[in-house]
PDB file of N, CA, C and O in Angstrom:
ATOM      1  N   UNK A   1       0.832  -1.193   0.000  1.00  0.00           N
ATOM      2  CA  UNK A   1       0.000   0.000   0.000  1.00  0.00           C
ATOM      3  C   UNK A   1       0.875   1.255   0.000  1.00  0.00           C
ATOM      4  O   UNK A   1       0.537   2.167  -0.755  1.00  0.00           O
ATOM      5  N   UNK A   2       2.209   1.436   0.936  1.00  0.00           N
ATOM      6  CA  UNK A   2       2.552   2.890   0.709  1.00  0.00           C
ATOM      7  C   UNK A   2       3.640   2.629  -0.946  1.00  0.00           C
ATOM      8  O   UNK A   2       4.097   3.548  -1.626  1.00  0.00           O
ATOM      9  N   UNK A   3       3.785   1.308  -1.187  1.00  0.00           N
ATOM     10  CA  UNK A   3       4.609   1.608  -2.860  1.00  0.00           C
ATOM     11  C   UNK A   3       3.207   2.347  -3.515  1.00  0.00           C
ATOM     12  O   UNK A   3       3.215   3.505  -3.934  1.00  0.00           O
ATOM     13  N   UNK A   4       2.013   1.461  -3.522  1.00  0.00           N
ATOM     14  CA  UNK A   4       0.974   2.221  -4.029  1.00  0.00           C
ATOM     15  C   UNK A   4       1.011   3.873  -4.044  1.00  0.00           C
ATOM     16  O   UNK A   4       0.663   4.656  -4.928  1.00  0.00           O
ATOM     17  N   UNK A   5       1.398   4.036  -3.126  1.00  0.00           N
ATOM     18  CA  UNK A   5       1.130   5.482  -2.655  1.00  0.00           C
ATOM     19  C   UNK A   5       1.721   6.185  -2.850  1.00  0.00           C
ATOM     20  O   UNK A   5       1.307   7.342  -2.933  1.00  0.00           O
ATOM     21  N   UNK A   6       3.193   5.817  -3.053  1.00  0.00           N
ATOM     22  CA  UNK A   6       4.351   6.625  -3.110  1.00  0.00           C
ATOM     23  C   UNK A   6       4.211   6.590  -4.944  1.00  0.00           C
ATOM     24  O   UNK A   6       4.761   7.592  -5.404  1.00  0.00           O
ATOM     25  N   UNK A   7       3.731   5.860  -5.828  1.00  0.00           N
ATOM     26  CA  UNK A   7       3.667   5.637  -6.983  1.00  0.00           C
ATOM     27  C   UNK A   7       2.495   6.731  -7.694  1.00  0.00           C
ATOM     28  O   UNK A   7       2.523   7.383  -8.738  1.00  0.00           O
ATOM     29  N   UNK A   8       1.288   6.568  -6.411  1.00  0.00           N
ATOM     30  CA  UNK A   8       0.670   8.029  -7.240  1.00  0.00           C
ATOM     31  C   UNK A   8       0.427   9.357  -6.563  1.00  0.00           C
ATOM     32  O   UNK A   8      -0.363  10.289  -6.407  1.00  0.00           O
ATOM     33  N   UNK A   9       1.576   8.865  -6.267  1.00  0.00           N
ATOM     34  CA  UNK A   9       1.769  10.718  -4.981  1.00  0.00           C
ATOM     35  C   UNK A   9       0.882  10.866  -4.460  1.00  0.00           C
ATOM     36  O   UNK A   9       0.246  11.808  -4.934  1.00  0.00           O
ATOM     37  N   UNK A  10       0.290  10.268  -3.406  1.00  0.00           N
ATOM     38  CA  UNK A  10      -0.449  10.087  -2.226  1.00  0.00           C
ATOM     39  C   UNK A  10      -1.806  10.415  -2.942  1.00  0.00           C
ATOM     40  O   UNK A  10      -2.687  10.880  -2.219  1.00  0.00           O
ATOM     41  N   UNK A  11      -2.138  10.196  -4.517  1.00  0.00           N
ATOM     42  CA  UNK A  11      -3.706  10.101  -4.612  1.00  0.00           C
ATOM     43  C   UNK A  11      -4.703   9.268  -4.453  1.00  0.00           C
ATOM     44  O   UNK A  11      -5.905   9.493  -4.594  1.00  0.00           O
ATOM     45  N   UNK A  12      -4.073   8.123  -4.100  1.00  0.00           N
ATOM     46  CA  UNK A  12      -4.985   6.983  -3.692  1.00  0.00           C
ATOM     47  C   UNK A  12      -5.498   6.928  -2.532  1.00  0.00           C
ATOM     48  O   UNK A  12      -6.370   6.159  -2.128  1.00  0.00           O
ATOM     49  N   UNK A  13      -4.710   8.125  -1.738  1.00  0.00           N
ATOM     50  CA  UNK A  13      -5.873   8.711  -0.267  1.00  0.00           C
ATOM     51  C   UNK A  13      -6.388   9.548  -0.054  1.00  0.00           C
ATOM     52  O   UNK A  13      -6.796   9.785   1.083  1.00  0.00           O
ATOM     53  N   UNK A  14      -6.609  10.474  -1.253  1.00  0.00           N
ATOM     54  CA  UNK A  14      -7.274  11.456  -1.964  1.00  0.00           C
ATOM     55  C   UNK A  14      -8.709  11.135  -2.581  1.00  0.00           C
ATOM     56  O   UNK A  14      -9.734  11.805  -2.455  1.00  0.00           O
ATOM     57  N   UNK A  15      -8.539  10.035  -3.226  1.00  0.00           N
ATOM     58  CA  UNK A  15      -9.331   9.059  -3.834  1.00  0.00           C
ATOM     59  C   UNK A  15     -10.859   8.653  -2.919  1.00  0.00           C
ATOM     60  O   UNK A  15     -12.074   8.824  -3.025  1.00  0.00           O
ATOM     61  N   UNK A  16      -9.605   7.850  -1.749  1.00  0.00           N
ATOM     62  CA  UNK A  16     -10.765   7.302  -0.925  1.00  0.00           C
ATOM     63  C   UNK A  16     -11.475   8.331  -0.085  1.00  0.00           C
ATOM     64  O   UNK A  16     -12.591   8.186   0.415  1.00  0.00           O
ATOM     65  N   UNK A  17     -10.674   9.417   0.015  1.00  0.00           N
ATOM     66  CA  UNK A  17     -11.365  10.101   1.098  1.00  0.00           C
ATOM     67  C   UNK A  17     -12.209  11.031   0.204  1.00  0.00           C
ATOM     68  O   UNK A  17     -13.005  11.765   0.788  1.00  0.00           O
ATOM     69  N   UNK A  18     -12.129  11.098  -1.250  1.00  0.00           N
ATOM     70  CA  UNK A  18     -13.562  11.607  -2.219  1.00  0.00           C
ATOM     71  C   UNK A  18     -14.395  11.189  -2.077  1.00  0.00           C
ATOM     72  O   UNK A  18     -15.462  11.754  -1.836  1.00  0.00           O
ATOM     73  N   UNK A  19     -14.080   9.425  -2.236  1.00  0.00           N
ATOM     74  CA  UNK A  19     -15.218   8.782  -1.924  1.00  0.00           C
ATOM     75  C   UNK A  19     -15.999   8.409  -0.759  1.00  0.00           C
ATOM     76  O   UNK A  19     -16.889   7.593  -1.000  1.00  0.00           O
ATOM     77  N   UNK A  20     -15.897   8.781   0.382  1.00  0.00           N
ATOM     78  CA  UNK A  20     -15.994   8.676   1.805  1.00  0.00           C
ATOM     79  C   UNK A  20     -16.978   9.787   1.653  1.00  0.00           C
ATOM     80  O   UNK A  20     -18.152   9.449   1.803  1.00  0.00           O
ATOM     81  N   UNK A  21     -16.713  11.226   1.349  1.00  0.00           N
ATOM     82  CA  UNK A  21     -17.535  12.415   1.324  1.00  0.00           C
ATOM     83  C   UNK A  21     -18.886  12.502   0.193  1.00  0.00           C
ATOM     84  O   UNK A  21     -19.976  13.030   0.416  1.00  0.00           O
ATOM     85  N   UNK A  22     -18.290  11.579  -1.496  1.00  0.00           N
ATOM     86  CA  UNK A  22     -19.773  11.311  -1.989  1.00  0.00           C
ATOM     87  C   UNK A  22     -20.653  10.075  -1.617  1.00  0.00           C
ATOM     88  O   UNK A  22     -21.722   9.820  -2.173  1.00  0.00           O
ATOM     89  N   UNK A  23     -20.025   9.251  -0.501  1.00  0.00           N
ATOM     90  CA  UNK A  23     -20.966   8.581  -0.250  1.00  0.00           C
ATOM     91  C   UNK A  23     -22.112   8.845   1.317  1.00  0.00           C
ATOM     92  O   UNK A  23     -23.169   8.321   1.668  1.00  0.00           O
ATOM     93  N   UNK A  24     -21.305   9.815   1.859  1.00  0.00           N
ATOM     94  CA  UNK A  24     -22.215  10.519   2.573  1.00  0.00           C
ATOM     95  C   UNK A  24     -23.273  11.474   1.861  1.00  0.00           C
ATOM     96  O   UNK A  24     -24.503  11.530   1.884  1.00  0.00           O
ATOM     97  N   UNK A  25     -22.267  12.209   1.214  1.00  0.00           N
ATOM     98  CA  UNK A  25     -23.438  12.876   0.543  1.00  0.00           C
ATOM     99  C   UNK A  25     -24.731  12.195   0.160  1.00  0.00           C
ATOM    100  O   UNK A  25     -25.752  12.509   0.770  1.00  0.00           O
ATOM    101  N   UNK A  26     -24.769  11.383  -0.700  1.00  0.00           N
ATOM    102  CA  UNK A  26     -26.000  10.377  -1.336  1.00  0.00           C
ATOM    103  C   UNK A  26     -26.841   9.960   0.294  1.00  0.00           C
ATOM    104  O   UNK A  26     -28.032  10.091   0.578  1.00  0.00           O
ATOM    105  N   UNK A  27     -25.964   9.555   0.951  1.00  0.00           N
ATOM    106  CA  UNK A  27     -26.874   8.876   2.486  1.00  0.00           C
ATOM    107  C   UNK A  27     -27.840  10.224   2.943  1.00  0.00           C
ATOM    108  O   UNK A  27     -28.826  10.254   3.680  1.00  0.00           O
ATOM    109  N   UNK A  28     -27.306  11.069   2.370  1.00  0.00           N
ATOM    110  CA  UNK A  28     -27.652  12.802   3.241  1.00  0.00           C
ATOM    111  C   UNK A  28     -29.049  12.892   2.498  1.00  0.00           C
ATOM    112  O   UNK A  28     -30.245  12.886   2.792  1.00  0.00           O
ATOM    113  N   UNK A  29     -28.295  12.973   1.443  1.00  0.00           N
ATOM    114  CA  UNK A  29     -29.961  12.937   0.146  1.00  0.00           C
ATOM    115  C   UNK A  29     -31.096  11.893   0.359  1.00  0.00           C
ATOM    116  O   UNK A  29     -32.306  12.087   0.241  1.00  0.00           O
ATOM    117  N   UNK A  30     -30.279  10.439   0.790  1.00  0.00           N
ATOM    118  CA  UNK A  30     -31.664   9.636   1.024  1.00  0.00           C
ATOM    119  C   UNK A  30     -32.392   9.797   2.188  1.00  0.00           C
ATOM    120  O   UNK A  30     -33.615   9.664   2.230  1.00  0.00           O
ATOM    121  N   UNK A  31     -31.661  10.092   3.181  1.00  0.00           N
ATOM    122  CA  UNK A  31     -32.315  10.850   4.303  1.00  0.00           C
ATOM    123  C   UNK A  31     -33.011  11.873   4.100  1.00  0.00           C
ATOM    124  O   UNK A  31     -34.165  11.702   4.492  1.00  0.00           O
ATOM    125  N   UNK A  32     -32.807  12.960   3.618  1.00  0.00           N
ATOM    126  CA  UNK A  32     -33.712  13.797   3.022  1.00  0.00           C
ATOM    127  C   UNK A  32     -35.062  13.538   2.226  1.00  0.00           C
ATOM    128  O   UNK A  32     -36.152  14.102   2.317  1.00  0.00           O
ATOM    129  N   UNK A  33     -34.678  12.619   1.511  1.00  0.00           N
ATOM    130  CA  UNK A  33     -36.030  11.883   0.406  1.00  0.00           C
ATOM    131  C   UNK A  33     -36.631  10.853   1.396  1.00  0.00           C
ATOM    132  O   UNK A  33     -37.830  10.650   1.206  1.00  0.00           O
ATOM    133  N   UNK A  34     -36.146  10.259   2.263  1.00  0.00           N
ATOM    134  CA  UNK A  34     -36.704   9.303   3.570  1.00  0.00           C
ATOM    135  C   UNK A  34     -37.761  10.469   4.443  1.00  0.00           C
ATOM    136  O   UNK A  34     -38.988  10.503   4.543  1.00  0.00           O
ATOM    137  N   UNK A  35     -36.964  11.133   4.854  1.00  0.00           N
ATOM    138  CA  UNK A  35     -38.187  12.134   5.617  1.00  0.00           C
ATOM    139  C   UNK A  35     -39.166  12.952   4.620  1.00  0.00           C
ATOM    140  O   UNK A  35     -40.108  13.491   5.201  1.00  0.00           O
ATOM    141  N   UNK A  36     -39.115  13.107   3.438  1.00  0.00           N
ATOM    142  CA  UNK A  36     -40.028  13.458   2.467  1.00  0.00           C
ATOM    143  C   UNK A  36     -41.507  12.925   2.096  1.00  0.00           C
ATOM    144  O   UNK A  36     -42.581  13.475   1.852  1.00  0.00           O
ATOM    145  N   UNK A  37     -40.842  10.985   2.206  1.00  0.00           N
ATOM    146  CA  UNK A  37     -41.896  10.593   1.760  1.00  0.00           C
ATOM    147  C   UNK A  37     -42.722   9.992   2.956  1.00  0.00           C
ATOM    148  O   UNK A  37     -43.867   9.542   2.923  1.00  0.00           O
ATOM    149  N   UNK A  38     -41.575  10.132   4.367  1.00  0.00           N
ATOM    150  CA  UNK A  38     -42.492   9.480   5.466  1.00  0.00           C
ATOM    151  C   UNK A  38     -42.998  11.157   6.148  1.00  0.00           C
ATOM    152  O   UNK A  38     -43.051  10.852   7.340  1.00  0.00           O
ATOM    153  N   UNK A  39     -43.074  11.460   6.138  1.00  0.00           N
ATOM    154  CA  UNK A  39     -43.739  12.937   6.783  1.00  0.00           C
ATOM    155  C   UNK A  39     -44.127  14.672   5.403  1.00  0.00           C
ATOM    156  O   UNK A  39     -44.461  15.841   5.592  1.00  0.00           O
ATOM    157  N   UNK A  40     -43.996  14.321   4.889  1.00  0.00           N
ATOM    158  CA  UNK A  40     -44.108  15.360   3.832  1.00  0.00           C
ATOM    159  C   UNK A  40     -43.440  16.595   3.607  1.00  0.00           C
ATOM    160  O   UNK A  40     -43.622  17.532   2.828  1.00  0.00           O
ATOM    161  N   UNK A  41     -42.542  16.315   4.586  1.00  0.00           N
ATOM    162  CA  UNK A  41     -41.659  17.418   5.314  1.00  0.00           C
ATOM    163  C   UNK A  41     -40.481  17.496   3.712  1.00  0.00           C
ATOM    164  O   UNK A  41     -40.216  16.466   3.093  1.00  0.00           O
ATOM    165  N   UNK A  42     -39.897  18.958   3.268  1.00  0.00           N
ATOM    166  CA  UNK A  42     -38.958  19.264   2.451  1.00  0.00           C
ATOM    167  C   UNK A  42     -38.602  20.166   2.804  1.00  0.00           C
ATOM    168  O   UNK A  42     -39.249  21.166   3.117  1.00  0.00           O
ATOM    169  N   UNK A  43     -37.038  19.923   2.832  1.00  0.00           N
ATOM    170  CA  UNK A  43     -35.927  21.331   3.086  1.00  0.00           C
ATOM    171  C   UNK A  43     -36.491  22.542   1.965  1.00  0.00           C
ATOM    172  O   UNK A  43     -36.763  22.532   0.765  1.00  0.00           O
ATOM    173  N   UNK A  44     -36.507  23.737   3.227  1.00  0.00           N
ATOM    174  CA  UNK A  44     -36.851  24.888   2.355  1.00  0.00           C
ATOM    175  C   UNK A  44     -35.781  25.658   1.472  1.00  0.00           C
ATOM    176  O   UNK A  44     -35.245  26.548   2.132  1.00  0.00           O
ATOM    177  N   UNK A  45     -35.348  25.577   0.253  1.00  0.00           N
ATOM    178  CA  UNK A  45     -34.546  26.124   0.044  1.00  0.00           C
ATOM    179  C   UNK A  45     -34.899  27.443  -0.739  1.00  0.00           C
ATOM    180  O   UNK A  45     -36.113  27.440  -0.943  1.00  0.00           O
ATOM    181  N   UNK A  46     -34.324  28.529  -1.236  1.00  0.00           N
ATOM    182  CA  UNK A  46     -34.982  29.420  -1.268  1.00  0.00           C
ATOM    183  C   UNK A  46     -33.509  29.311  -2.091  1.00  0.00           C
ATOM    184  O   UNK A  46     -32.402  29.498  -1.586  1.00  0.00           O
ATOM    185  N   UNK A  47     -33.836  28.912  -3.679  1.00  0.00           N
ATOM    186  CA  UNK A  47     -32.891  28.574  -4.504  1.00  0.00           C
ATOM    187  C   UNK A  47     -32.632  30.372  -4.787  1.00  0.00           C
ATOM    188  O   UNK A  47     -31.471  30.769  -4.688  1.00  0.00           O
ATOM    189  N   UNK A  48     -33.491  31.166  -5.054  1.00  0.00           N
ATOM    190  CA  UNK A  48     -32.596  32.888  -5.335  1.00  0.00           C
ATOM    191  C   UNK A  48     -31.814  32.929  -4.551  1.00  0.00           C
ATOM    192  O   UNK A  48     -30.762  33.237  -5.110  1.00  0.00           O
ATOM    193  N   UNK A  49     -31.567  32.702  -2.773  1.00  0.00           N
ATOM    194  CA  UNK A  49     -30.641  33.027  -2.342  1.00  0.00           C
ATOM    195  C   UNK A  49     -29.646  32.337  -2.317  1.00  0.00           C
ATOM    196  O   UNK A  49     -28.635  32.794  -1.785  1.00  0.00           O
ATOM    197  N   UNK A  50     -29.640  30.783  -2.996  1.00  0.00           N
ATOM    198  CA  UNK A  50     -28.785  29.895  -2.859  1.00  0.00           C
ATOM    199  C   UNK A  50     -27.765  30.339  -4.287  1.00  0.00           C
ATOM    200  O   UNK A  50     -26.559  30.568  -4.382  1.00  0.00           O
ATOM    201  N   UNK A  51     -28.871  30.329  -5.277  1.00  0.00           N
ATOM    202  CA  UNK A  51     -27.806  30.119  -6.342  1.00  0.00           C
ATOM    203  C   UNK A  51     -27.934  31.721  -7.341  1.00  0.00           C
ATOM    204  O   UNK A  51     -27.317  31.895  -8.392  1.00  0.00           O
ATOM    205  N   UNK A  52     -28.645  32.497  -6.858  1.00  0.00           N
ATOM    206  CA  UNK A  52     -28.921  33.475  -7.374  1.00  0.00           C
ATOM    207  C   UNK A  52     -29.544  33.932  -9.074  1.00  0.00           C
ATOM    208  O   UNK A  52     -30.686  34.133  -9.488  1.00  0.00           O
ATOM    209  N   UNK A  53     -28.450  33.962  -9.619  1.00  0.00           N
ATOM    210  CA  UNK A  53     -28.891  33.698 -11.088  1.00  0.00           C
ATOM    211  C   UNK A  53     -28.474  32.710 -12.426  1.00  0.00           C
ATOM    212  O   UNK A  53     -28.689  32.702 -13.638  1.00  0.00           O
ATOM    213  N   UNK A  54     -27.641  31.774 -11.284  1.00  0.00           N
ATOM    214  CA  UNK A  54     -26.726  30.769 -11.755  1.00  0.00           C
ATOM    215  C   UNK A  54     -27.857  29.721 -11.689  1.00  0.00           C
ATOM    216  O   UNK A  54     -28.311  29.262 -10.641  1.00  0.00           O
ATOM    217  N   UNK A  55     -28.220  29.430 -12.825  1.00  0.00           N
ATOM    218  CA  UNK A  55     -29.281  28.241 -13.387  1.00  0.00           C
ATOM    219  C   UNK A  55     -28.281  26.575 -13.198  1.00  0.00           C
ATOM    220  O   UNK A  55     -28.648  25.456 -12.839  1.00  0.00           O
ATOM    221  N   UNK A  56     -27.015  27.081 -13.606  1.00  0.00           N
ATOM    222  CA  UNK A  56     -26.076  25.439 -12.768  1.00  0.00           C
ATOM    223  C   UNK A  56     -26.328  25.159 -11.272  1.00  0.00           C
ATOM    224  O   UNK A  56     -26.483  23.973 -10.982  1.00  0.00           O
ATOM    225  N   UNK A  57     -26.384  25.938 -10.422  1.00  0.00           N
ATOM    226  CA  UNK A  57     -26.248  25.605  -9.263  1.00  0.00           C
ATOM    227  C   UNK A  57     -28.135  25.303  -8.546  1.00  0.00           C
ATOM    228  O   UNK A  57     -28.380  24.978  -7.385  1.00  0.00           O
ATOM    229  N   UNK A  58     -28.938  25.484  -9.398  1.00  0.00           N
ATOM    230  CA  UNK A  58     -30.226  25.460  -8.730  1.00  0.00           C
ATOM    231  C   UNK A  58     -30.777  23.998  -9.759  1.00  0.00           C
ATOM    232  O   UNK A  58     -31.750  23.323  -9.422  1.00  0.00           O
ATOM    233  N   UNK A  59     -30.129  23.768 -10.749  1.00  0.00           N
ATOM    234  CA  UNK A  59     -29.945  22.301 -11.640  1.00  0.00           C
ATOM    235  C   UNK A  59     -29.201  21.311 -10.553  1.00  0.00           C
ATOM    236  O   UNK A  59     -29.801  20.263 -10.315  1.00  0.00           O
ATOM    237  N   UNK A  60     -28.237  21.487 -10.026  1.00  0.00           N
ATOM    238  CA  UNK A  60     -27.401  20.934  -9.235  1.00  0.00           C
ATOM    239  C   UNK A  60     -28.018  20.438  -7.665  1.00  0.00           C
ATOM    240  O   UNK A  60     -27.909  19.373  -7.057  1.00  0.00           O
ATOM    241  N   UNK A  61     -28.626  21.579  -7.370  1.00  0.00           N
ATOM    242  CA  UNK A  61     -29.628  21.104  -5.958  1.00  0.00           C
ATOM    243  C   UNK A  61     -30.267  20.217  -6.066  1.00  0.00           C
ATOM    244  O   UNK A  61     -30.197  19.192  -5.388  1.00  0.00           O
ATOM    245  N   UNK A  62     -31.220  20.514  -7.189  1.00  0.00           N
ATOM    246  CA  UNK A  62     -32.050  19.167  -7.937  1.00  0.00           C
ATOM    247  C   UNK A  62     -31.431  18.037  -8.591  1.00  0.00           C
ATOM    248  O   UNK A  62     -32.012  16.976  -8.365  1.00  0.00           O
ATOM    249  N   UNK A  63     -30.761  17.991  -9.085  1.00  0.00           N
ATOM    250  CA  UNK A  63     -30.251  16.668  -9.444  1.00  0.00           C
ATOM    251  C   UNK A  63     -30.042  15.755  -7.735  1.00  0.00           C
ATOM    252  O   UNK A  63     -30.369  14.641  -7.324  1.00  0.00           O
ATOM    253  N   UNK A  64     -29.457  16.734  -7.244  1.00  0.00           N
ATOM    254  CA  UNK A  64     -28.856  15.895  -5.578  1.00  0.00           C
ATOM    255  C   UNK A  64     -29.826  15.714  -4.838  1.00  0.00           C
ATOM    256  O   UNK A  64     -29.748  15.085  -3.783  1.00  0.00           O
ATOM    257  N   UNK A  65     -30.827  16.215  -5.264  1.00  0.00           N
ATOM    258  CA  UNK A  65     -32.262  15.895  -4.261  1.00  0.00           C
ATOM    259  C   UNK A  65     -32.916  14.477  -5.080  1.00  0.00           C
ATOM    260  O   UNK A  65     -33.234  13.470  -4.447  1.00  0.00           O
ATOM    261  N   UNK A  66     -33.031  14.573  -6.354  1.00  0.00           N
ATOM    262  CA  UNK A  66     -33.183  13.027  -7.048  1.00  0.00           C
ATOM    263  C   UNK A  66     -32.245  11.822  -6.861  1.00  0.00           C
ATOM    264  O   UNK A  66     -32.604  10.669  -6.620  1.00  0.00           O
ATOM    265  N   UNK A  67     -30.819  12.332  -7.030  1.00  0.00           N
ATOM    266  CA  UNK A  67     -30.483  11.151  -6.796  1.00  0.00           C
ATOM    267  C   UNK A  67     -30.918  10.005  -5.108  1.00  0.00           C
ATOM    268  O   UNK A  67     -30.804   8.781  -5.033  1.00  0.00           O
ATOM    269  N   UNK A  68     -31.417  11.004  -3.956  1.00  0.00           N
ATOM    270  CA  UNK A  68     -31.537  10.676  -3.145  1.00  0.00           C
ATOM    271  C   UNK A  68     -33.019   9.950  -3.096  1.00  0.00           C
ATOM    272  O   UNK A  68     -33.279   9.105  -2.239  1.00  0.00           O
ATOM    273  N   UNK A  69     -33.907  10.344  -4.046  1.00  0.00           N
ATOM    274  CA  UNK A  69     -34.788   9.564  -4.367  1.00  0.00           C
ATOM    275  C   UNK A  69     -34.519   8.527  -5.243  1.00  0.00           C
ATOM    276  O   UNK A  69     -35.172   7.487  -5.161  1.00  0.00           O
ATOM    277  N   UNK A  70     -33.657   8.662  -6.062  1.00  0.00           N
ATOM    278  CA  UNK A  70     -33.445   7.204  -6.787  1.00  0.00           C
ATOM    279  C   UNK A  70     -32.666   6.434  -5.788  1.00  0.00           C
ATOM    280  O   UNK A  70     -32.596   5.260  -6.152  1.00  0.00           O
ATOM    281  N   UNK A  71     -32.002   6.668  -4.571  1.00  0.00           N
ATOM    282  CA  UNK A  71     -31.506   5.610  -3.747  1.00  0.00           C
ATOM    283  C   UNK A  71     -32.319   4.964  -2.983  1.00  0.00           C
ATOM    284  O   UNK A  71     -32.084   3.822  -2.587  1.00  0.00           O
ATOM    285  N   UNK A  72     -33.728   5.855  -2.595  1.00  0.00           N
ATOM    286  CA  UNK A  72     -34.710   5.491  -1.914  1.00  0.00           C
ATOM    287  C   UNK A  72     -35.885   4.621  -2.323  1.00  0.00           C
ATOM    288  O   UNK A  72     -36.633   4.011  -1.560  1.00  0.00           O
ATOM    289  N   UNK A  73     -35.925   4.660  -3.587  1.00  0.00           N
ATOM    290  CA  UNK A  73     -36.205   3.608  -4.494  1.00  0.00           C
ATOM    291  C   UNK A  73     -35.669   2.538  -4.395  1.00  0.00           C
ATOM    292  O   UNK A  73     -36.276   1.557  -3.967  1.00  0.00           O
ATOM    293  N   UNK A  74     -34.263   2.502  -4.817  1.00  0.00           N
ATOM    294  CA  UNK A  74     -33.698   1.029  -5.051  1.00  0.00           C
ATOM    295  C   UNK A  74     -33.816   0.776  -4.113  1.00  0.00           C
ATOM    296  O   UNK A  74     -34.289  -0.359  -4.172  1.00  0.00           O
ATOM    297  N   UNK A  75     -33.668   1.177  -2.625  1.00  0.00           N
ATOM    298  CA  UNK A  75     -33.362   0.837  -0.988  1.00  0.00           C
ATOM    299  C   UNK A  75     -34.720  -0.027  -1.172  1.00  0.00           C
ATOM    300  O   UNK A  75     -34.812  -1.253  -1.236  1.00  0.00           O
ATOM    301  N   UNK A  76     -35.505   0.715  -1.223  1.00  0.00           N
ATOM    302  CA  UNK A  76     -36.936   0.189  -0.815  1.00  0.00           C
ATOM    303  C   UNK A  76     -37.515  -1.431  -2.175  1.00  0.00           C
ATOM    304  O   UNK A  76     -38.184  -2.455  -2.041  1.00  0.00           O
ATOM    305  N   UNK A  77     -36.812  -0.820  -3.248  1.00  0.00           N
ATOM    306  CA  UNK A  77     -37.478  -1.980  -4.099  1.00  0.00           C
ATOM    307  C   UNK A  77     -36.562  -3.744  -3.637  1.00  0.00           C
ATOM    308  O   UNK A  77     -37.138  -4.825  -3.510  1.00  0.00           O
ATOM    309  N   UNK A  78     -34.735  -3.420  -3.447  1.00  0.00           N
ATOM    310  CA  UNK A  78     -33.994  -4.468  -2.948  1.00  0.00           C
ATOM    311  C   UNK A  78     -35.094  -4.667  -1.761  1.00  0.00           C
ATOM    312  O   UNK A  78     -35.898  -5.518  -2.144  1.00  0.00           O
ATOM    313  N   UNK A  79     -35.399  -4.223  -0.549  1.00  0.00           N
ATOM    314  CA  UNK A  79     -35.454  -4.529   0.695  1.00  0.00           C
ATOM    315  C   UNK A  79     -37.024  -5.507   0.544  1.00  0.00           C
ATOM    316  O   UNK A  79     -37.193  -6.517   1.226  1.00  0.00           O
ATOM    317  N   UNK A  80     -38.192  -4.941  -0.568  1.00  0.00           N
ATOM    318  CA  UNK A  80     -39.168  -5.609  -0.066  1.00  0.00           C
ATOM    319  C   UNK A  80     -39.042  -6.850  -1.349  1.00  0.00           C
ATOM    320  O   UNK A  80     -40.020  -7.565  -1.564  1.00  0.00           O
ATOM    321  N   UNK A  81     -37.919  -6.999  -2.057  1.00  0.00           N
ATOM    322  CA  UNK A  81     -37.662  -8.776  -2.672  1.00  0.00           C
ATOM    323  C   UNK A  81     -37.088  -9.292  -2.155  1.00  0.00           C
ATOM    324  O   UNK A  81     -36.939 -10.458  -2.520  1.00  0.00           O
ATOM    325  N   UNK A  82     -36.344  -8.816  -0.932  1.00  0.00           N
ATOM    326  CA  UNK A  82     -35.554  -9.970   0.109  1.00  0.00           C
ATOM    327  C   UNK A  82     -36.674 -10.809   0.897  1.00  0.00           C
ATOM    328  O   UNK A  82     -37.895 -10.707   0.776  1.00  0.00           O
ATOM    329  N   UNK A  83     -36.005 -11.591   1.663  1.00  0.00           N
ATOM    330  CA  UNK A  83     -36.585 -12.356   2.887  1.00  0.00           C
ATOM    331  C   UNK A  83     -36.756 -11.745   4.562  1.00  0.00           C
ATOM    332  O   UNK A  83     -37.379 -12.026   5.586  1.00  0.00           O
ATOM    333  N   UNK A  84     -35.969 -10.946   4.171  1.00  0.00           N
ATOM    334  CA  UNK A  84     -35.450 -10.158   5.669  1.00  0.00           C
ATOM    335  C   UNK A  84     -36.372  -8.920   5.900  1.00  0.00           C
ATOM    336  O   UNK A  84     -36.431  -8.498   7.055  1.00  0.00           O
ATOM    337  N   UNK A  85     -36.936  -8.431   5.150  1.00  0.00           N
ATOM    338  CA  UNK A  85     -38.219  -7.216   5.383  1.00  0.00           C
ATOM    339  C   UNK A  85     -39.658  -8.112   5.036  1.00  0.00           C
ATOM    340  O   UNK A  85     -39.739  -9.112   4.323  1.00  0.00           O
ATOM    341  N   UNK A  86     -40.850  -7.356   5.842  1.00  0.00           N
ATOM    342  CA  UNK A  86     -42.090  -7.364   5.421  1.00  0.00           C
ATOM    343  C   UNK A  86     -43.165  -6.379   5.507  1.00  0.00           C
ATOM    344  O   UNK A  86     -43.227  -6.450   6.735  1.00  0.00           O
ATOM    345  N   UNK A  87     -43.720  -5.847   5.329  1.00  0.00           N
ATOM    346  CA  UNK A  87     -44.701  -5.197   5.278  1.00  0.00           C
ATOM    347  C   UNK A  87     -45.966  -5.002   6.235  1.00  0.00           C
ATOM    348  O   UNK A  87     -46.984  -5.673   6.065  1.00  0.00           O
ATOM    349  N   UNK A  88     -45.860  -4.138   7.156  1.00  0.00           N
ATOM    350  CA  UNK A  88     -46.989  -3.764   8.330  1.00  0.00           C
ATOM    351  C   UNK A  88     -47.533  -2.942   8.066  1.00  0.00           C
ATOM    352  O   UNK A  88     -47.011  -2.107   7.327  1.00  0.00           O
ATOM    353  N   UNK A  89     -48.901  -2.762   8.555  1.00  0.00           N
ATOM    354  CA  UNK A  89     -49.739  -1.562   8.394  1.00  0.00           C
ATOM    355  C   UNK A  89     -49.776  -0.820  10.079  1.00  0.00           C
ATOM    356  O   UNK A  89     -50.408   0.217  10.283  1.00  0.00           O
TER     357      UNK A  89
END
């Protein structure tokens, strides 16, 4: 591991620790889309003050708010074809 390392000038712990931060991120989003669809509750964002007149950055909120629904999807579609979840009212 440190020949690894020493071979790509310490980006292979650069790497992981990118990936450490987008995979929180996504958990952040499904949490977000988790409390969405169990309480109706949505972060208020008040995209003029976020992104002002930058149409990338208010595209960008939204994309990260979907992907957290497309995780909440798959979460939910894997969990109720297993054996290990069931369904209560």
């Amino acid at each position: 591991m440190v020949l690894l390392n020493l071979l790509t000038f310490g980006l292979w712990s650069k790497l992981g620790r990118l990936t450490h931060y987008a995979f929180d991120a996504v958990l952040f989003s499904a949490f977000l889309a988790g409390m969405h669809r169990s309480t109706g509750l949505t972060p208020r964002l008040k995209k003029d003050k976020v992104a002002g007149e930058n149409k990338n950055v208010r595209e960008w909120v939204d994309k990260y708010l979907d992907v957290g629904e497309w995780v909440m999807d798959q979460s939910v579609a894997i969990a109720s074809s297993s054996g290990w979840f069931e369904r209560r009212s």
